[in-house]
DSSP file (Angstrom, degrees, kcal/mol; ACC not computed):
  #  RESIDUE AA STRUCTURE BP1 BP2  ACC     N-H-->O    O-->H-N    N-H-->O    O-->H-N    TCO  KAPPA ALPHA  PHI   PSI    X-CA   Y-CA   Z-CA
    1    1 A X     >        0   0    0      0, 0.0     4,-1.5     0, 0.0     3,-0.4   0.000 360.0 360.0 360.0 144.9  -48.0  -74.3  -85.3
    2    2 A X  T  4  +     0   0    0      1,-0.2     4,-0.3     2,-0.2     5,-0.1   0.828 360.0  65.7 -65.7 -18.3  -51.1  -71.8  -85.2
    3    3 A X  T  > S+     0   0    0      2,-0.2     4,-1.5     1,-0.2    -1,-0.2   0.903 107.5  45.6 -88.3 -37.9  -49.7  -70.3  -81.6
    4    4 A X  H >> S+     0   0    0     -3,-0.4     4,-3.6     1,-0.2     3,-1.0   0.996 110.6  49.9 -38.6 -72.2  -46.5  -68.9  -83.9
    5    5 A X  H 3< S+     0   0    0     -4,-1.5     4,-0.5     1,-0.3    -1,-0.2   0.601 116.9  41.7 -49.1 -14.6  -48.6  -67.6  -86.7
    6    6 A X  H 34 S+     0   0    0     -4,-0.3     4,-0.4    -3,-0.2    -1,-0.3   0.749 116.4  48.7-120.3 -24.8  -50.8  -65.7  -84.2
    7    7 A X  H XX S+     0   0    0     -4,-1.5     3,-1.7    -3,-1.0     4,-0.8   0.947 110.6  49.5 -74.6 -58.5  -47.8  -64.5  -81.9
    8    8 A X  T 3< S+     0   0    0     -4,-3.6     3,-0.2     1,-0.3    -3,-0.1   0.781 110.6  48.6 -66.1 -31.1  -45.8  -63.2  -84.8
    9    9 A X  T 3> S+     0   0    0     -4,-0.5     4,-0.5    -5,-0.3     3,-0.5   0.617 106.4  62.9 -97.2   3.9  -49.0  -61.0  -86.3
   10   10 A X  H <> S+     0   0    0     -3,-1.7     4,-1.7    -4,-0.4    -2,-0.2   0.550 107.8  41.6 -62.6 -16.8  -49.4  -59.7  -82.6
   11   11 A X  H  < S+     0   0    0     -4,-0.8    -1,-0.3    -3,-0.2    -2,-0.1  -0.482 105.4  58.6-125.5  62.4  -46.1  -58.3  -83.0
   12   12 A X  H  >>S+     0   0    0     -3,-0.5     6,-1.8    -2,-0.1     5,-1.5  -0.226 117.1  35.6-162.6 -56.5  -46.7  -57.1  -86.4
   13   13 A X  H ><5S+     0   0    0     -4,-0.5     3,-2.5     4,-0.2    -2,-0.2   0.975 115.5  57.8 -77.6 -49.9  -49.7  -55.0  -84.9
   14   14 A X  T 3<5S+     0   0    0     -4,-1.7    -1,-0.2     1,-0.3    -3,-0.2   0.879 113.3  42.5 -45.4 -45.0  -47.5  -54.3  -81.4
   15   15 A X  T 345S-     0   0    0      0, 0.0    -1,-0.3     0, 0.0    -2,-0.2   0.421 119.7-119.1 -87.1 -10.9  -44.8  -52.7  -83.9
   16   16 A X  T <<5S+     0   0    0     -3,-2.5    -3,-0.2    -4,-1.0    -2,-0.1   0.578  76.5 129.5  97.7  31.4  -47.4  -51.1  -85.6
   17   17 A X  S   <S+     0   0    0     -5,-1.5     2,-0.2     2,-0.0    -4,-0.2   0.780  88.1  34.8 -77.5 -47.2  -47.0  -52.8  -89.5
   18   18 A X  S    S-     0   0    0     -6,-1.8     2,-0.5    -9,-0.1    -2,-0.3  -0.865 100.4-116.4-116.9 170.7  -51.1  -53.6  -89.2
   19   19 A X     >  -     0   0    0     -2,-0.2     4,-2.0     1,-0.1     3,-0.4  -0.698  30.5-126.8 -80.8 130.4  -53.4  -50.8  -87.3
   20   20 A X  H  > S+     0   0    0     -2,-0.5     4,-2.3     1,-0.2    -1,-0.1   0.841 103.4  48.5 -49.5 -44.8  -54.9  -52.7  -84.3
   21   21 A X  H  > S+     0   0    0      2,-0.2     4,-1.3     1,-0.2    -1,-0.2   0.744 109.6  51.1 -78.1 -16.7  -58.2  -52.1  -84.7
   22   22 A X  H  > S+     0   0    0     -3,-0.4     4,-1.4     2,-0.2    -2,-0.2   0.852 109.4  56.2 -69.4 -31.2  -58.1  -53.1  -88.3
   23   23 A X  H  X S+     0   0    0     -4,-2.0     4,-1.9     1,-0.3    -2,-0.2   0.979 111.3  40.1 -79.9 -72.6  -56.5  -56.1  -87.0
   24   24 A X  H  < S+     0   0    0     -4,-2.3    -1,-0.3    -5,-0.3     3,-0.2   0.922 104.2  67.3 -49.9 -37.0  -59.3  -56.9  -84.7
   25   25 A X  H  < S+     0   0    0     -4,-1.3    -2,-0.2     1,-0.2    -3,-0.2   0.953 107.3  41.0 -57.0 -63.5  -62.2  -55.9  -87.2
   26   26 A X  H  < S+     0   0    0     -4,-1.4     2,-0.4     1,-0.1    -1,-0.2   0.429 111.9  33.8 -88.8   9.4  -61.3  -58.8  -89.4
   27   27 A X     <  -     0   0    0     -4,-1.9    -1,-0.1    -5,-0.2     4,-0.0  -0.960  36.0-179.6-149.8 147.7  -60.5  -61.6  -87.6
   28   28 A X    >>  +     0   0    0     -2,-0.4     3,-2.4     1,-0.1     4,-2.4   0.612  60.8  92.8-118.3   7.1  -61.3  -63.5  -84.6
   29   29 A X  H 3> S+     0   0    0      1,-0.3     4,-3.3     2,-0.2    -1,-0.1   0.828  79.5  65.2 -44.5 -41.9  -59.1  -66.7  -84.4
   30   30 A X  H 3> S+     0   0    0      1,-0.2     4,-1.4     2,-0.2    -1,-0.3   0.834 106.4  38.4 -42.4 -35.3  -56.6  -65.2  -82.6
   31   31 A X  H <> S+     0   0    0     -3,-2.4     4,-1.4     2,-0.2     5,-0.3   0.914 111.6  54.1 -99.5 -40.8  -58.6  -64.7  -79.7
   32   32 A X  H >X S+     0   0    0     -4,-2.4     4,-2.3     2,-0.2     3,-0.7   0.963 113.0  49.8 -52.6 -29.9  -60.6  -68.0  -79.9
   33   33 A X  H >X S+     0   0    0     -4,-3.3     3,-0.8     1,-0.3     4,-0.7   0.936 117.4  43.0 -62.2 -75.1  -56.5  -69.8  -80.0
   34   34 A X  H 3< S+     0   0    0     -4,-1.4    -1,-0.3     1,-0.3    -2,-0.2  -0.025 107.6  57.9 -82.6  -6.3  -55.8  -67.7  -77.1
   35   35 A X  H X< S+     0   0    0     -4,-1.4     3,-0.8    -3,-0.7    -1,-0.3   0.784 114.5  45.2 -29.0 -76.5  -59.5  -68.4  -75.0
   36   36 A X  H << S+     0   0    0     -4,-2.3    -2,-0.2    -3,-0.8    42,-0.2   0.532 119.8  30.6 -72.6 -15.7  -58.7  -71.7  -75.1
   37   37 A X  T >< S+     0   0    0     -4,-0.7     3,-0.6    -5,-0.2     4,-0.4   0.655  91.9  88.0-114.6  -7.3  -55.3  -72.0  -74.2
   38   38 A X  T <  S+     0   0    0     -3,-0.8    -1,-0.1     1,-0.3    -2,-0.1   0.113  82.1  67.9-107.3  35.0  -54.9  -68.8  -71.7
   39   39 A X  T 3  S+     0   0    0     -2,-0.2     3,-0.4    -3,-0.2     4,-0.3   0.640 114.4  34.7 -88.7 -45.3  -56.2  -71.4  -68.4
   40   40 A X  S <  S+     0   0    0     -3,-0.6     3,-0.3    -4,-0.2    -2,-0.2   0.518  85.8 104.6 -76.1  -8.0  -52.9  -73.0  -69.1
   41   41 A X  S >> S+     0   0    0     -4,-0.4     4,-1.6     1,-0.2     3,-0.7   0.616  79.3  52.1 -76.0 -23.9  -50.7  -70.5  -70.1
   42   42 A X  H 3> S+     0   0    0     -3,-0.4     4,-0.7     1,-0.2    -1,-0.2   0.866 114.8  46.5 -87.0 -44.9  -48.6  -70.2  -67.0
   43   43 A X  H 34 S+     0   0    0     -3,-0.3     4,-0.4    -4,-0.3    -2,-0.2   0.533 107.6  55.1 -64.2  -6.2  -48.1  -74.1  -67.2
   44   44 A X  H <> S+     0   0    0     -3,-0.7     4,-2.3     2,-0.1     5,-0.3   0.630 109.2  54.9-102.2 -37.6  -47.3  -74.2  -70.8
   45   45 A X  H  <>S+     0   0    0     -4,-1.6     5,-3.7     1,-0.3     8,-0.2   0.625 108.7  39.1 -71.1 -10.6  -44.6  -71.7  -70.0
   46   46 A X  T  <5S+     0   0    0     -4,-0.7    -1,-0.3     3,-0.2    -2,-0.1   0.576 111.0  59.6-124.4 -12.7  -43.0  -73.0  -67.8
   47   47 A X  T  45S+     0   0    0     -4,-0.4    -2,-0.2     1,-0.2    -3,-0.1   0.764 110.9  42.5 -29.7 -53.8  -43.2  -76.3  -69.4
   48   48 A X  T  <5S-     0   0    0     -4,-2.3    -2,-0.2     2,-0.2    -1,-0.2   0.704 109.9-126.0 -89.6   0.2  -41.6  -75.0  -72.4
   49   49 A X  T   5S+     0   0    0     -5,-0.3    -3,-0.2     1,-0.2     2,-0.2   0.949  77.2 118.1  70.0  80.3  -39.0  -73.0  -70.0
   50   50 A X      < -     0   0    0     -5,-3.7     3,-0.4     3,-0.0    -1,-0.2  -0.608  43.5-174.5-164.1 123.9  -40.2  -69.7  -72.1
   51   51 A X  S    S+     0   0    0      1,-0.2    -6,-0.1    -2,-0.2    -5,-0.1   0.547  86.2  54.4 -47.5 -43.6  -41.9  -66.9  -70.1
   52   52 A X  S >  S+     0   0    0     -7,-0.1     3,-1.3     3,-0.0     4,-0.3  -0.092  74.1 143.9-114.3  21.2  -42.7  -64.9  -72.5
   53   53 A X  T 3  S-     0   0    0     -3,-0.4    -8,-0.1     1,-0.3    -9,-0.1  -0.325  90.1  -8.9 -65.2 125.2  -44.7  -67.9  -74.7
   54   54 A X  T 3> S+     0   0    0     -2,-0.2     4,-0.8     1,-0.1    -1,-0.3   0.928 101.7 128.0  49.8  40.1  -48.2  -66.0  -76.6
   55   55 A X  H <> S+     0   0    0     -3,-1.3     4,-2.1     2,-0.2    -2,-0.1   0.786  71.8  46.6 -86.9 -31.2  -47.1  -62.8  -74.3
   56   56 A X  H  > S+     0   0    0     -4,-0.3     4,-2.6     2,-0.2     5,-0.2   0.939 118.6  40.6 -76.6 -57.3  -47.1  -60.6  -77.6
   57   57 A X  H  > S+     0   0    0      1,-0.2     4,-1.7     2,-0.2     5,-0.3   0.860 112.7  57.2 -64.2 -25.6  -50.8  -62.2  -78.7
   58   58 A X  H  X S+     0   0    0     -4,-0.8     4,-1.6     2,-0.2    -1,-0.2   0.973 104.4  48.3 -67.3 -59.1  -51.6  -61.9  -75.1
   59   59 A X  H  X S+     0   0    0     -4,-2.1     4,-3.1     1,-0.2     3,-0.4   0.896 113.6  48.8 -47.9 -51.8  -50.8  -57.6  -75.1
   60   60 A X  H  < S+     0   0    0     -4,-2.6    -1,-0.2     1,-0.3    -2,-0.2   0.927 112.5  48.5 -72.9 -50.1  -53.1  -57.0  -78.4
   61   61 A X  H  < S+     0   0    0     -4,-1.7     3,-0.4    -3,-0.2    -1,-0.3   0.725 111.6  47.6 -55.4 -38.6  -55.9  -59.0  -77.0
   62   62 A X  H  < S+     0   0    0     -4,-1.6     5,-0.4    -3,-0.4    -2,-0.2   0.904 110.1  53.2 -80.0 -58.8  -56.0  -57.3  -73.6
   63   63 A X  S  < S+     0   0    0     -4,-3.1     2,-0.4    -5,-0.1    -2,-0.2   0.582  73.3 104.6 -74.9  26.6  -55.9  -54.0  -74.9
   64   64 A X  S >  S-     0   0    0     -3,-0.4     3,-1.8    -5,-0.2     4,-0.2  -0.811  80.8-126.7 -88.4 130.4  -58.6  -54.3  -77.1
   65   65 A X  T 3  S+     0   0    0     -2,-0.4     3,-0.2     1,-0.3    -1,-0.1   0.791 114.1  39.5 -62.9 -11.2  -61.5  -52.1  -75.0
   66   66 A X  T 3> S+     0   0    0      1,-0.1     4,-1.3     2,-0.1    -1,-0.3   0.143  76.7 128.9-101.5  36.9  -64.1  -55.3  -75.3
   67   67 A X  H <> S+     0   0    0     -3,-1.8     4,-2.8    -5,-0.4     3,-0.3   0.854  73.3  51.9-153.2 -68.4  -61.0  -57.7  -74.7
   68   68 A X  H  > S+     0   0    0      1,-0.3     4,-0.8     2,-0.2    -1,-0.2   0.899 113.1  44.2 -71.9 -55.4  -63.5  -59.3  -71.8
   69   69 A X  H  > S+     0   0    0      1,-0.3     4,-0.5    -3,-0.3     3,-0.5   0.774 108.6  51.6 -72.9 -39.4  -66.2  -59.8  -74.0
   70   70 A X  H  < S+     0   0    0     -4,-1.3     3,-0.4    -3,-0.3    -1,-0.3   0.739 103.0  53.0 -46.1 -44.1  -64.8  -61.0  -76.7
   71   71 A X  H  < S+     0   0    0     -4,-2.8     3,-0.5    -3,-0.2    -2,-0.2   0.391 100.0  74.3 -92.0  10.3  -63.1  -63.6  -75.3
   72   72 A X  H  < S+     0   0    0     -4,-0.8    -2,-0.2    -3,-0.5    -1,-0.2   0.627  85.0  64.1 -37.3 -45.3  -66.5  -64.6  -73.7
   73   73 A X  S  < S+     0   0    0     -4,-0.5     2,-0.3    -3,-0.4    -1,-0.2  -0.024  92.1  64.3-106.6  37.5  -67.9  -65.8  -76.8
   74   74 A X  S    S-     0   0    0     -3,-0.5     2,-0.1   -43,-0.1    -1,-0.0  -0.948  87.2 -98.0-138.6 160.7  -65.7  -68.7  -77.4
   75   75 A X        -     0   0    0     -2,-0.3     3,-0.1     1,-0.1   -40,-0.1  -0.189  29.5-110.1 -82.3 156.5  -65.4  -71.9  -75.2
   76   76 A X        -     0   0    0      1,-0.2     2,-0.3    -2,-0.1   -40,-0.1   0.735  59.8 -46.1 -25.2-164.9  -63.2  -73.0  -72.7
   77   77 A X  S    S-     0   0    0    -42,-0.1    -1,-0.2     1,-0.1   -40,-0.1  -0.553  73.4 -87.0 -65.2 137.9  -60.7  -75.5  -72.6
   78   78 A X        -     0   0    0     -2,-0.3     8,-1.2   -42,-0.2     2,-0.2  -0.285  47.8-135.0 -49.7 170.9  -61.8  -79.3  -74.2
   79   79 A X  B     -A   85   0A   0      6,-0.2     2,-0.2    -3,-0.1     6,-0.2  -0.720  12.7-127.6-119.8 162.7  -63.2  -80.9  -71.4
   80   80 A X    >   -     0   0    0      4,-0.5     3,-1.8    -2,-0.2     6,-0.0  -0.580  49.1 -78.7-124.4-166.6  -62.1  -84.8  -70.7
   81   81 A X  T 3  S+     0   0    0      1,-0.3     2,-0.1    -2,-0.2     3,-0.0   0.891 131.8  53.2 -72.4 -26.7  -64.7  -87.6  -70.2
   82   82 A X  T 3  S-     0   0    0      1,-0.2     2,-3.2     2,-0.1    -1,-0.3  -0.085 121.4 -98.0 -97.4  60.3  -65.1  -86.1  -66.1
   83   83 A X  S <  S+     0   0    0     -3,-1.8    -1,-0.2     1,-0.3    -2,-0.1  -0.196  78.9 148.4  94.8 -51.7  -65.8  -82.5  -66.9
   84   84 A X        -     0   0    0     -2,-3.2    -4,-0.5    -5,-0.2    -1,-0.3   0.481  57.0-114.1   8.7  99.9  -62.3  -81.8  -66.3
   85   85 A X  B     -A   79   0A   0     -6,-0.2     2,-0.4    -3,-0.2    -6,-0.2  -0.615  35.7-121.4 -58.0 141.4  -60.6  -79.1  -68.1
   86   86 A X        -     0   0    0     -8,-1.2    -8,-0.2    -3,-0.1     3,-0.1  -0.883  33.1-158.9 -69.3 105.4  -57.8  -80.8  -70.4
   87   87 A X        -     0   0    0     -2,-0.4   -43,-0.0     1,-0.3   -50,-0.0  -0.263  33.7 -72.2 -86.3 178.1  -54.3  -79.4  -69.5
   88   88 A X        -     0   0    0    -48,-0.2    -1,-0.3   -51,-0.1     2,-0.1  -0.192  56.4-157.9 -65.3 162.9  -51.2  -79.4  -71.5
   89   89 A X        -     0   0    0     -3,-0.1    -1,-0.0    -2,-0.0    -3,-0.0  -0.561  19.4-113.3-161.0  81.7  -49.8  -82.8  -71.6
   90   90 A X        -     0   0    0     -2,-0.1     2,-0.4     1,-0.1     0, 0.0   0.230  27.9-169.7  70.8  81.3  -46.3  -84.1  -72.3
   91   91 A X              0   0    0      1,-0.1    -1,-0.1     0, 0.0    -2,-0.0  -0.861 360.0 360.0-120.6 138.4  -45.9  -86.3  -75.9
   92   92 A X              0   0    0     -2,-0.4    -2,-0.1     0, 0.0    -1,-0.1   0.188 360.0 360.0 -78.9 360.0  -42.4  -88.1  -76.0
């Protein structure tokens, strides 16, 4: 799942194995995965009974000094057919 792959190289920069700001210069996917999902994050967590779920991707993304601005330029959550933000949702 992409939310692994993007927690695990947040704690690769947290632990200081890539520089953070190099980290940030060359990619922005992280932050768009984490845009999209961070309306939900407190329901995903406690859905998945783990607390600490994208908490690692969460740290490197706030402490970037444009952190606000950055995660500006990608969109929300999908929207469903009434405007509705899409929450997390339950598959058997």
């Amino acid at each position: 799942m992409v939310t692994t792959y993007w927690s695990m190289a947040a704690s690769l920069v947290l632990h200081g194995a890539i520089e953070d700001q190099m980290f940030a210069d060359v990619n922005s996917e992280h932050i768009m995965v984490y845009a999209r999902l961070r309306p939900f994050l407190a329901e995903l967590r406690g859905l998945l009974n783990n607390p600490g779920y994208l908490e690692k991707l969460e740290q490197v993304i706030m402490q970037m000094p444009d952190a606000q601005a950055r995660l500006a330029r990608f969109p929300g959550p999908a929207k469903d057919n009434a405007g509705a933000p899409k929450g997390p949702r339950r598959v058997a």
